[in-house]
C-alpha positions in Angstrom: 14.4 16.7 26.1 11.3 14.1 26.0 12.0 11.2 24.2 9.6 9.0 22.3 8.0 5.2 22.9 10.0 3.7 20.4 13.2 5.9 21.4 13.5 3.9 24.9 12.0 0.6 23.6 13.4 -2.7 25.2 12.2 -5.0 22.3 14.7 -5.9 19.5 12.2 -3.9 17.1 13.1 -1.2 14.3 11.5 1.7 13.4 10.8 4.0 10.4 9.2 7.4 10.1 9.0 8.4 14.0 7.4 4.9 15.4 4.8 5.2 12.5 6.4 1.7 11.1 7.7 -1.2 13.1 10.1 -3.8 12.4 11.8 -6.7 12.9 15.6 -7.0 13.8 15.4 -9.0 10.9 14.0 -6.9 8.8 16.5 -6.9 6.3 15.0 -10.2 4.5 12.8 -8.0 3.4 14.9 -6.8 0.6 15.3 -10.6 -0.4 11.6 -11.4 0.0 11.2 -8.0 -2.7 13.4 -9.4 -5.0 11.8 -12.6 -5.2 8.7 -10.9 -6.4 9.6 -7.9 -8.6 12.4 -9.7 -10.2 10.0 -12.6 -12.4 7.1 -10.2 -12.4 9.7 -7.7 -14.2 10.8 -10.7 -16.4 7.0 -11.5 -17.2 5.4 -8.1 -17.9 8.4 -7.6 -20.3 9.4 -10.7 -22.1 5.9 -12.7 -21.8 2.9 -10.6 -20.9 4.0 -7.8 -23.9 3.8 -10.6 -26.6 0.5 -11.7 -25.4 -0.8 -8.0 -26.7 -1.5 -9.0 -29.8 -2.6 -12.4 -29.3 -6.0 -11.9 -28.0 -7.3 -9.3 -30.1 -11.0 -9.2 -29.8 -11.7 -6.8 -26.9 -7.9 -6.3 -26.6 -7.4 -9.3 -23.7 -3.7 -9.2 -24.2 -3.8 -5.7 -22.3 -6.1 -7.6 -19.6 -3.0 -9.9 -18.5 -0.3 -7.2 -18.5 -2.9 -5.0 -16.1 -3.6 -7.7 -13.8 -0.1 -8.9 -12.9 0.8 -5.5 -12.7 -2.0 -4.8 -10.2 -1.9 -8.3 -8.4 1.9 -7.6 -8.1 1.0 -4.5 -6.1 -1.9 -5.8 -4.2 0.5 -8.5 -2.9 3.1 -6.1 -1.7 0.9 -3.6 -0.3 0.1 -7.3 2.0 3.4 -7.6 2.8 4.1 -4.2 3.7 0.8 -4.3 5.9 2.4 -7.8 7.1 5.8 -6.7 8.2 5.4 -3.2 9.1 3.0 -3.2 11.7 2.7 -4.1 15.4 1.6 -7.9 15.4 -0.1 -7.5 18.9 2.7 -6.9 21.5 1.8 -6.5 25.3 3.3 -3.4 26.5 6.0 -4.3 29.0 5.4 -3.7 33.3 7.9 -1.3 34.8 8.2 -3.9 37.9 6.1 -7.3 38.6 2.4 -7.0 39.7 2.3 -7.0 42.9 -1.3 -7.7 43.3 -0.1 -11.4 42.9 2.9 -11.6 45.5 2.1 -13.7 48.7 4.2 -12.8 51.6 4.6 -15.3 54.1 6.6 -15.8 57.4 9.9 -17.3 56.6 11.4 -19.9 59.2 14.8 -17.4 59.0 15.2 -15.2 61.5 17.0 -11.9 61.8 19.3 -10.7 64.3 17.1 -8.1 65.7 15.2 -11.6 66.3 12.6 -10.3 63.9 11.0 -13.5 60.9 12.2 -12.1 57.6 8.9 -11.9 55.2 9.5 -14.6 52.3 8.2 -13.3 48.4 6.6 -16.2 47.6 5.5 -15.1 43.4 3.5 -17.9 41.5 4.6 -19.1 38.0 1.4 -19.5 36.9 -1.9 -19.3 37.0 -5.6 -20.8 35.8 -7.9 -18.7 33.5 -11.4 -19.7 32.1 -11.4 -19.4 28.2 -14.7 -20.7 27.1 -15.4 -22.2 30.6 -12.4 -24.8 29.9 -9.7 -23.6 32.7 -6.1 -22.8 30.7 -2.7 -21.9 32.3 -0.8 -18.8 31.6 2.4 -18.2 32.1 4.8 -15.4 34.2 6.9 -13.9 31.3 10.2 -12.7 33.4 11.3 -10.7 30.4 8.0 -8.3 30.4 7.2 -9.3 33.9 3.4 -9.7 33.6 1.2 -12.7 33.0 0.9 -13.1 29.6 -2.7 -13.6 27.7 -4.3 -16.7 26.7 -2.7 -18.1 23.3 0.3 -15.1 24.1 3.5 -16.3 24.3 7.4 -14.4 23.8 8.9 -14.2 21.1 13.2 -14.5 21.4 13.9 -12.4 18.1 12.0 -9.9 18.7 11.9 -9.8 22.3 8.1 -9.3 22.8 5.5 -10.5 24.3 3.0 -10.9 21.6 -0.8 -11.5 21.6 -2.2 -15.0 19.8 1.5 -15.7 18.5 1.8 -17.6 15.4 5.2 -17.9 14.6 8.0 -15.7 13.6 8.5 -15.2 9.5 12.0 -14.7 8.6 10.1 -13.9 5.2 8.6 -10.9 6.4 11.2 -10.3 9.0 8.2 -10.1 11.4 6.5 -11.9 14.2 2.8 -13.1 13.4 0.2 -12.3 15.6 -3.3 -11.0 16.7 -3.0 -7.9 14.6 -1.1 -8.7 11.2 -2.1 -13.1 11.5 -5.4 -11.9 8.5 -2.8 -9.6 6.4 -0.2 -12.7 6.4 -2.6 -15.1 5.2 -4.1 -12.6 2.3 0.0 -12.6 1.3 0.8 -16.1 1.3 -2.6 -16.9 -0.6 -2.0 -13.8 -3.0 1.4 -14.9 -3.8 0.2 -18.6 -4.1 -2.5 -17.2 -6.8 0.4 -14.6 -8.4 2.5 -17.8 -8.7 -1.0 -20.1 -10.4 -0.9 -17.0 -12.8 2.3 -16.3 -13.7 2.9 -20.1 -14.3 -0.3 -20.7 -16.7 0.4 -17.2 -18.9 3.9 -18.2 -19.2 2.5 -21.9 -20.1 -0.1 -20.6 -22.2 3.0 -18.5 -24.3 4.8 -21.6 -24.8 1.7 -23.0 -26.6 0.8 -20.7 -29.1 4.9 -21.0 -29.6 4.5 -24.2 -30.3 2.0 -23.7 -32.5 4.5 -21.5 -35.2 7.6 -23.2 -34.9 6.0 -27.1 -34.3 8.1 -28.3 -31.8 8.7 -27.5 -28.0 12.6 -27.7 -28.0 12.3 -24.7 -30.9 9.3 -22.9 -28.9 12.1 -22.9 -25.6 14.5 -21.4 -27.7 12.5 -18.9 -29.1 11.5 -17.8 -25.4 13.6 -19.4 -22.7 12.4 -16.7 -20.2 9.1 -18.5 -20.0 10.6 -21.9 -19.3 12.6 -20.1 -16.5 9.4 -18.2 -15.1 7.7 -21.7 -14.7 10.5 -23.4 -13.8 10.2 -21.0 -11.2 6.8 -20.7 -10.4 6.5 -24.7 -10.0 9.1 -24.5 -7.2 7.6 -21.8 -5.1 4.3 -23.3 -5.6 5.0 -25.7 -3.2 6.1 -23.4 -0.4 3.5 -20.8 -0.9 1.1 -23.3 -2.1 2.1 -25.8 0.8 2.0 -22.8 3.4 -1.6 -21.6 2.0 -3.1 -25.1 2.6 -1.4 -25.3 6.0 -3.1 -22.2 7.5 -6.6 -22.8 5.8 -6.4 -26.1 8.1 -5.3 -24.1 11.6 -8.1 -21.6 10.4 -10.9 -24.1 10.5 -9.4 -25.3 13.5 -8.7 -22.6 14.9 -5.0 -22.8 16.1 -1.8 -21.2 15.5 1.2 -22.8 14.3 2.7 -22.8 17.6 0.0 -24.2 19.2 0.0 -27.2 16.5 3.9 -27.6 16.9 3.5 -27.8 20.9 0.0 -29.4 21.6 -0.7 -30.5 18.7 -4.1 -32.4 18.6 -4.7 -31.7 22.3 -6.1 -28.1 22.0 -9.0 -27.7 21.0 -10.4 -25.0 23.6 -10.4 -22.5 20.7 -12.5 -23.9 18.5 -15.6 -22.5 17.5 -16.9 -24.8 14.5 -15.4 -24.1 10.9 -17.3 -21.2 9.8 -17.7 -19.4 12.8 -13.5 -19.6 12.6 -13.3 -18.2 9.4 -15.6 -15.4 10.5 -13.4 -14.5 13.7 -10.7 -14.2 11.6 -11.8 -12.4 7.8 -15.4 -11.0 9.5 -13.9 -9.1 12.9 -12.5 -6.0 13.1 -8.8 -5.5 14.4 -8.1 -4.2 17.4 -6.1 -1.1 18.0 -2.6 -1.2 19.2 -1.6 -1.4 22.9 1.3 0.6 21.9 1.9 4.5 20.8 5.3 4.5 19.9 4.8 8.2 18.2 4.1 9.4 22.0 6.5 11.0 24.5 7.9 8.7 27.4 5.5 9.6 30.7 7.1 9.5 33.6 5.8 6.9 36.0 3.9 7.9 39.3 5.5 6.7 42.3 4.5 3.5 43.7 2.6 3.5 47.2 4.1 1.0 49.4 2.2 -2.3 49.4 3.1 -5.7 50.4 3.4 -6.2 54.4 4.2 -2.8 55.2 1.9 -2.6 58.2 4.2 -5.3 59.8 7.5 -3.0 59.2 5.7 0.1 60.8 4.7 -2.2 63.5 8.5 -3.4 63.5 9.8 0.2 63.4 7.1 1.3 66.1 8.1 -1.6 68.2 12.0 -0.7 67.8 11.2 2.8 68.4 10.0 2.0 71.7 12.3 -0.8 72.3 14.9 2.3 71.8 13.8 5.0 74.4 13.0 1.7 76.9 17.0 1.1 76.6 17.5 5.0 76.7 16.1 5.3 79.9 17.5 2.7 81.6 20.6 3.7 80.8 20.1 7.1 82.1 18.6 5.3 85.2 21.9 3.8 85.9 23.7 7.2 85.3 21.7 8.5 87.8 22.2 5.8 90.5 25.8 5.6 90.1 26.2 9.4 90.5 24.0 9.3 93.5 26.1 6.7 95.2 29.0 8.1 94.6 27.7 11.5 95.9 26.8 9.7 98.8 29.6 8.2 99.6 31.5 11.8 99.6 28.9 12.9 102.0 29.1 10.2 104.0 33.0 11.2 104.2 32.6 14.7 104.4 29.9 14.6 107.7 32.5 12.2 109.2 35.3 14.5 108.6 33.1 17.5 109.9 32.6 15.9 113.3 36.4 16.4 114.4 35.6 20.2 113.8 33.0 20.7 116.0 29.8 21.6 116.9 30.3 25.4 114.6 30.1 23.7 111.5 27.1 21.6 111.9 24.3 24.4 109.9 26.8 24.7 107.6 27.5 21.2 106.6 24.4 20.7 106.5 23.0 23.5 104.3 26.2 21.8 101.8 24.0 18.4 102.0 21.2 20.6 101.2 22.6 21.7 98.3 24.1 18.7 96.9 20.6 17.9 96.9 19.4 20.7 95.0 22.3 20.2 92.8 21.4 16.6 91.6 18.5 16.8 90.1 19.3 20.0 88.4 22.6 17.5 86.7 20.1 15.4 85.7 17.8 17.7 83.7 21.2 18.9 82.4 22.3 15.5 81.2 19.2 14.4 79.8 18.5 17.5 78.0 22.0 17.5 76.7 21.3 14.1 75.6 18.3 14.5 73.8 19.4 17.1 71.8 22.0 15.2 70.6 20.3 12.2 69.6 17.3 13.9 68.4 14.7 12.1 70.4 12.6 12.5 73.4 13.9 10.8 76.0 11.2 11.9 78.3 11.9 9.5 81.3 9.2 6.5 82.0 7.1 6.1 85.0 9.4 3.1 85.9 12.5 5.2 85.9 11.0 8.1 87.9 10.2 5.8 90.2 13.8 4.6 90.6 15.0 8.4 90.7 12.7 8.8 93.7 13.7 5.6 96.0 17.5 6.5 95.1 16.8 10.1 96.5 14.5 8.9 99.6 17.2 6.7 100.5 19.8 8.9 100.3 18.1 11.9 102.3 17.6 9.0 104.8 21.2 8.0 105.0 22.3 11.7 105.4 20.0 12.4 108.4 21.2 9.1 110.1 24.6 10.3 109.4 24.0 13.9 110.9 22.4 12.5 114.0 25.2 9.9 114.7 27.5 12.9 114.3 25.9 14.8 116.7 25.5 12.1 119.2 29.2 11.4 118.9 30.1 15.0 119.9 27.9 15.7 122.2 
């Protein structure tokens, strides 16, 4: 059965409803993040914002506070949710390294076969023009591609991800080109939520103050608003802090790891203040690399690249190198058995000439046919061989050659031998 993108992911990511949502493997802090916001909101609406009803009464603006933190409340999680639930940019992995960038050179090794082994020689990195300012990217050996301008990989999640800001344990999400607006709207909305809560709750305590005279009797009478600012104060710095942080990489135009790593020195992004703020609020969001609701496709195979002309030219060479070695060594078979047949003939004519002069056609029509016989062998032997190597051994010019002095010579030596024979009986 097919299985889906985010079935076979590599990344440290969770999903929720088929791929539709994606997570963090920290995604659990979530659930802590949550609580941090429903739990005073819950505290306000109830034991501040309902005693506010009454206390506005022309055009009923008691009601007005109670709506708006109720509706704020859900604006800002519908920004988190938006935050941590969505792919922040990541770069769909390579299968295998591009190999458009290898450079294969000679190595100074050399085989046994006496052959240079190629040598993989991969770069690092490499220059790109952003803004016609040259910038270096980085090989990521994890995703194994060159990763983007201001791209960089994230060790939590295990991604390569597009303009990376940092990774929020908050949202239990990376930051990046895709989510980096929806993270700011959420850390300013919950700065603002915070502003709110803290002056309703303040604004309580006053008219408080005003019925029972003093503030010790006014914290009594509601200590839920003194814990809601207590608490508001303290969070104000961090979301407050955090809000002011990225207004100032916004008009510069930076991320936060770019500030942590270069700080000052990069300023290849910047575009002038406004023109930053535009890029980022004004731009529309570009679509995800990544389908994780699709089924896996099975990948096309490769065609060979790389120096592959040089190993056909290796192979080609060895194939030849091959039946060169073939035939010599079926050369050699050939001369040994023709010396050694003639050497029996030699012994045989000898051994005929103590018979007499009645055996002489007959002798020689046996010399006739050890001729015959030979090359016949031959054929048999080759043939034999070739069929059980599976190759053509097809003999070379060079060899033929050979075969034909061996078997000029010995015809020669047989008719001397015949004549001295016949000389010595007559």
């Amino acid at each position: 059965m097919a299985k889906r993108v985010y079935q076979v992911w590599k990344g440290s990511n969770k999903f929720l409803f088929n791929g539709r949502l994606i997570f963090g493997p920290d995604a659990r802090s979530l659930i802590v993040t949550l609580l941090l916001i429903l739990v005073p909101i819950v505290i306000f609406c109830t034991l501040v914002a309902r005693n506010l009803l009454h206390e506005f009464p022309a055009y009923n603006a008691g009601y007005a506070i109670l709506v708006v933190a109720i509706v704020f409340t859900i604006y800002v999680l519908m920004l988190l949710l938006l935050t941590s639930a969505r792919d922040p940019g990541i770069v769909p992995r390579n299968s295998h390294p591009p190999e458009e960038e290898f450079c294969y050179e000679s190595s100074t090794s050399v085989e046994a076969g006496g052959r240079p082994t190629p040598s993989l020689q991969f770069p690092r990195t490499k220059e790109v023009l952003v803004n016609g300012l040259p910038v270096r990217v980085k090989y990521c050996e994890t995703c194994m591609l060159y990763r983007p301008p201001r791209c960089s990989h994230c060790s939590i999640c295990d991604n390569c991800v597009e303009r990376f800001d940092h990774h929020c344990p908050w949202v239990g999400q990376c930051i990046g080109k895709r989510n980096y607006r929806y993270f700011f709207l959420f850390v300013s909305s919950s700065t603002l939520l915070c502003i709110f809560v803290f002056s309703m709750s303040a604004l309580y305590m006053k008219f408080l103050m005003d019925d029972y005279g003093t503030v010790w009797k006014a914290m009594k009478e509601s200590p839920a608003s003194v814990i809601l600012m207590a608490y508001c104060f303290i969070s104000l710095w961090f979301v407050g802090g955090l809000t002011g942080f990225h207004l100032y990489l916004i008009g510069t135009n930076q991320t936060t790891y770019e500030n942590f790593r270069y700080r000052a020195d990069n300023r290849v992004y910047d575009q002038g203040c406004l023109n930053n703020f535009l890029e980022l609020f004004c731009t529309k969001i570009e679509p995800s690399r990544n389908n994780f609701c699709a089924y896996v496709q099975e990948e096309a195979p490769r065609p060979p690249k790389g120096p592959t002309w040089e190993a056909e030219g290796d192979d080609t060479s060895g194939d030849r190198r091959a039946k060169i070695e073939d035939d010599l060594g079926i050369g050699d078979d050939l001369l040994k058995l023709s010396q050694r047949r003639d050497f029996e003939e030699v012994g045989d004519v000898r051994s005929r000439g103590s018979d007499g002069l009645s055996r002489k056609s007959s002798d020689v029509e046996f010399g006739l046919g050890l001729e015959q016989a030979a090359p016949m062998r031959s054929e048999m032997y080759q043939s034999s061989l070739g069929r059980r190597n599976g190759k053509d051994l097809s003999l070379s010019p060079e060899i033929l050659a050979m075969k034909s002095s061996v078997t000029q010579t010995r015809n020669n030596t047989t008719q001397k031998d015949e004549r001295t024979a016949v000389r010595w009986i007559r």
